[in-house]
C-alpha positions in Angstrom: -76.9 -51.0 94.6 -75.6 -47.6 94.2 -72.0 -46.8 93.7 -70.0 -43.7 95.4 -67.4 -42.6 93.1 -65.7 -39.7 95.1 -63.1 -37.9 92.8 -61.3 -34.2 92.1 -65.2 -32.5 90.7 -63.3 -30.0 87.9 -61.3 -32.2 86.0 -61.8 -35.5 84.5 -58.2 -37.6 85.6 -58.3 -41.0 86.1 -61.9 -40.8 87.5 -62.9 -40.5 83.9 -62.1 -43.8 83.2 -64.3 -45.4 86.3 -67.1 -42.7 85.0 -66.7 -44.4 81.6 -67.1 -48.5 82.8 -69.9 -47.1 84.9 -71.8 -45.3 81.8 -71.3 -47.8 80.0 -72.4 -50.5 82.1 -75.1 -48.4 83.0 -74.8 -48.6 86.5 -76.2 -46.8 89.0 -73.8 -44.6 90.5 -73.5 -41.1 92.0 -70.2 -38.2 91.9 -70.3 -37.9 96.0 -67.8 -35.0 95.3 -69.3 -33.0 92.2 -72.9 -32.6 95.0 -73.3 -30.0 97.3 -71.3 -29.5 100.7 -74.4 -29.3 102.2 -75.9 -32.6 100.7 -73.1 -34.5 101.8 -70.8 -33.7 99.0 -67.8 -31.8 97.7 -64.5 -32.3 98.3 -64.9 -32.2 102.6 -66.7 -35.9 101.8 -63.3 -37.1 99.5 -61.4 -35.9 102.4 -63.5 -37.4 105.4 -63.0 -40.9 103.5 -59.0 -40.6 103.0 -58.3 -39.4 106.7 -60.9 -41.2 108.5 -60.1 -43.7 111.3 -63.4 -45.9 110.6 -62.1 -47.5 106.8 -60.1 -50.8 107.4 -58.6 -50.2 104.2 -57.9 -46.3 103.7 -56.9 -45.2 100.2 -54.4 -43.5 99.4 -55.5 -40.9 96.8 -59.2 -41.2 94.5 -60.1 -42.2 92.9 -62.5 -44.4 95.0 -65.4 -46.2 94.3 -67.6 -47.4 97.4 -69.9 -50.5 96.5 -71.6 -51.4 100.1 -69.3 -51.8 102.8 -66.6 -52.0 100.5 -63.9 -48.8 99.8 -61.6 -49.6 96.7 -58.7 -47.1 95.4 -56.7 -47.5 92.3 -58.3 -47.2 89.2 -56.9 -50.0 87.2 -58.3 -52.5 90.9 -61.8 -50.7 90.6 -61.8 -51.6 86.7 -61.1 -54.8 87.4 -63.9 -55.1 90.1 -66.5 -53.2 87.8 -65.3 -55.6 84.8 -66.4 -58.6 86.5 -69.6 -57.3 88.2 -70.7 -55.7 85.2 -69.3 -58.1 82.1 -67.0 -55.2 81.0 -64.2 -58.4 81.3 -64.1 -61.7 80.2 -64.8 -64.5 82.5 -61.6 -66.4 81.9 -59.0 -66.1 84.7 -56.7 -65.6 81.7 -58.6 -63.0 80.0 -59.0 -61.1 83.0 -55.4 -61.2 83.7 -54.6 -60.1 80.7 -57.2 -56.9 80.5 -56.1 -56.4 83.7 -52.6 -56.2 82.3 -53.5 -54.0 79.8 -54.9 -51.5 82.3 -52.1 -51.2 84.0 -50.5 -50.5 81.0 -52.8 -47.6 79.9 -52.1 -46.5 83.5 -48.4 -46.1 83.1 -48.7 -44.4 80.1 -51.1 -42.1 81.7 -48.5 -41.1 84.0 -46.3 -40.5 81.0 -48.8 -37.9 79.4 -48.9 -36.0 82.8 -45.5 -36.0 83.3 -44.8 -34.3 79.8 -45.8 -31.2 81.3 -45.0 -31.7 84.9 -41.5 -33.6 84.5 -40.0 -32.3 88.1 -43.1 -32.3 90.6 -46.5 -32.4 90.7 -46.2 -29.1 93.0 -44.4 -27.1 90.9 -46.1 -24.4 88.4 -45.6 -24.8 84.8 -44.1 -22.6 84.1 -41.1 -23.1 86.6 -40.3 -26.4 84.8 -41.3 -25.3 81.1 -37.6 -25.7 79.9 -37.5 -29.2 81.1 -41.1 -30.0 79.8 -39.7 -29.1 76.4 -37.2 -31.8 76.6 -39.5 -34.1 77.8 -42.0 -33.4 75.8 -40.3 -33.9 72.5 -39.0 -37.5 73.7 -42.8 -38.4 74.4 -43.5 -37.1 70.9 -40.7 -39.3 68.9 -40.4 -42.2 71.2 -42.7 -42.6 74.0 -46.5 -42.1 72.3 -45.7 -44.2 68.9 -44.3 -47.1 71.4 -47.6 -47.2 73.2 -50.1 -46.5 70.2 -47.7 -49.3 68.3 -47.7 -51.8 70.9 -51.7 -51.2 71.2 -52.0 -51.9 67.7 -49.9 -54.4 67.3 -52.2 -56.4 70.9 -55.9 -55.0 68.7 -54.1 -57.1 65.5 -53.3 -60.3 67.2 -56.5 -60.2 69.1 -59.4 -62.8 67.2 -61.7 -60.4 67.5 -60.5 -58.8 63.8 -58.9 -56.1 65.4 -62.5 -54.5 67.2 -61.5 -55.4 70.6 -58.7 -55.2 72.3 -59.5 -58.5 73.8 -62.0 -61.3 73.3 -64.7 -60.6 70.7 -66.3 -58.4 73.3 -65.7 -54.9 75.0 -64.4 -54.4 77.9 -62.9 -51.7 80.2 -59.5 -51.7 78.7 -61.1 -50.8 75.3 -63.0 -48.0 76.8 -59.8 -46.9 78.9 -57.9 -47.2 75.1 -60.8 -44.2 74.5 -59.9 -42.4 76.9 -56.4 -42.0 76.2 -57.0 -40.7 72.4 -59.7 -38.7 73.9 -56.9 -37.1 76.4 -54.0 -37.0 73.7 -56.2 -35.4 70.8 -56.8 -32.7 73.4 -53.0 -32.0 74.6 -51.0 -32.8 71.3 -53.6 -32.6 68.5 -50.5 -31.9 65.8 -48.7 -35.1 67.2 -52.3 -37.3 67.2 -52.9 -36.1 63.6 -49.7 -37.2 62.5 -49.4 -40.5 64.7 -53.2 -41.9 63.6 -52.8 -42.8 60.3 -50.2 -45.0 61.1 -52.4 -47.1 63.9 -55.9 -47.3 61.8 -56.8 -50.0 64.6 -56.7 -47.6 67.3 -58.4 -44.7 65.3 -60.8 -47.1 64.5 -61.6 -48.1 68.3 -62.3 -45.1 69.3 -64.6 -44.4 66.5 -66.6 -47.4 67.7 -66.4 -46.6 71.4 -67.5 -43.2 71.2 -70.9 -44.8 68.8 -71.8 -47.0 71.7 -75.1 -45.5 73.0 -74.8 -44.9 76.8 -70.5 -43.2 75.7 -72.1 -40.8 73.1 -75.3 -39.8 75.3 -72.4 -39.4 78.9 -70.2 -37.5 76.0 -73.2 -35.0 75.0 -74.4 -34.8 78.6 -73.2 -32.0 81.7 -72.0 -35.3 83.1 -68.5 -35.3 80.9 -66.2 -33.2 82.6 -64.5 -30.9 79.3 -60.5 -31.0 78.8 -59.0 -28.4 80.7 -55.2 -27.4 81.7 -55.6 -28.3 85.4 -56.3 -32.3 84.7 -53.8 -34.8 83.3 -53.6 -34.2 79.4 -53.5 -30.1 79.1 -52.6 -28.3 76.0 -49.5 -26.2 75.7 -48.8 -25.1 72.5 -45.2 -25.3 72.8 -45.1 -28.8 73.9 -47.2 -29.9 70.6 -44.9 -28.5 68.2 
């Protein structure tokens, strides 16, 4: 079967993390909104699927993955789906719950990276909230991103796995979300990530590994991975890195 992932086509967001279980799995999927208009595409085809009146269960927002007759929304509930279908999960009830629980996790603090540099509203410019992104900003820096690299270290040393996984002895979709996020942060505070890893070698050390994996490094090389850029979620200001 192949999978519909319909998502913003310039940036990578939190599609990047269903684009990452899917490479990894190497599943067969296709970026509905990143083809042509006139091949059923762009973003007219995102749009057709959040407004229409012929989904049972319309999203609210991408990203969405279809998989047959099914429409799923959220990112952390279309992780959870691709983990089991695709052994990106374990197949405990408890392990799932708890990768699942991670997720989520990763999600919030997603939302904590964005809002760094977007601390009023999502509508606003930049730069008519910059003074305010400041503040926030150097909060993130000194409390905020060592709590959630700490506690992420502290789950990858507990885990039985020797610290390789963040859990089971296998990988699965929170470790490649884990990726993700150092991806994201190296790109919009590298000052803060080069002072912060040396203190979480468990981390730094996931990634490493993640980014080795054959199907990540060949989607990482390709015209596939969307680059960084200061319209997605991690953007780099200067200012707020200092």
């Amino acid at each position: 079967m192949r999978y519909e992932l319909y998502y913003w086509p310039t940036i990578q967001g939190r599609g990047e993390f269903i684009r990452l279980a899917l490479e990894e799995a190497g599943a067969d999927y296709v970026d509905i909104v990143r083809k042509p208009d006139s091949e059923g595409g762009g973003v007219p085809a995102m749009f057709d699927l959040l407004t229409g009146d012929d989904v049972a269960h319309p999203p609210f927002a991408p990203p969405i993955l279809k998989a047959g007759k099914r429409v799923i929304a959220q990112t952390s509930i279309i992780l959870m789906f691709l983990g089991d279908r695709h052994k990106l999960a374990p197949t405990s009830e408890d392990g799932r719950l708890w990768t699942h629980q991670l997720q989520l996790t990763i999600d919030d603090f997603l939302v904590e990276a964005h809002d760094v540099h977007h601390p009023l509203a999502k509508s606003f410019y930049y730069e008519d909230q910059r003074k305010e992104a400041r503040r926030r900003a150097e909060n993130f820096r000194s409390e905020r991103a060592p709590k959630f690299f700490g506690y992420m270290e502290r789950v990858l040393n507990q885990n039985q796995s020797g610290g390789k996984h963040l859990v089971g002895a296998r990988l699965t979709y929170a470790d490649l979300s884990l990726f993700q996020i150092v991806e994201g942060m190296r790109y919009a505070f590298p000052k803060l990530m080069a002072q912060l890893e040396p203190d979480y070698p468990l981390v730094t050390a996931l990634h490493a590994r993640v980014a080795e994996r054959p199907r990540i490094k060949a989607y990482a090389a390709s015209d596939q991975r969307i680059p960084f850029n200061t319209d997605g979620i991690f953007r780099y200001y200067k200012e707020l890195d200092s």
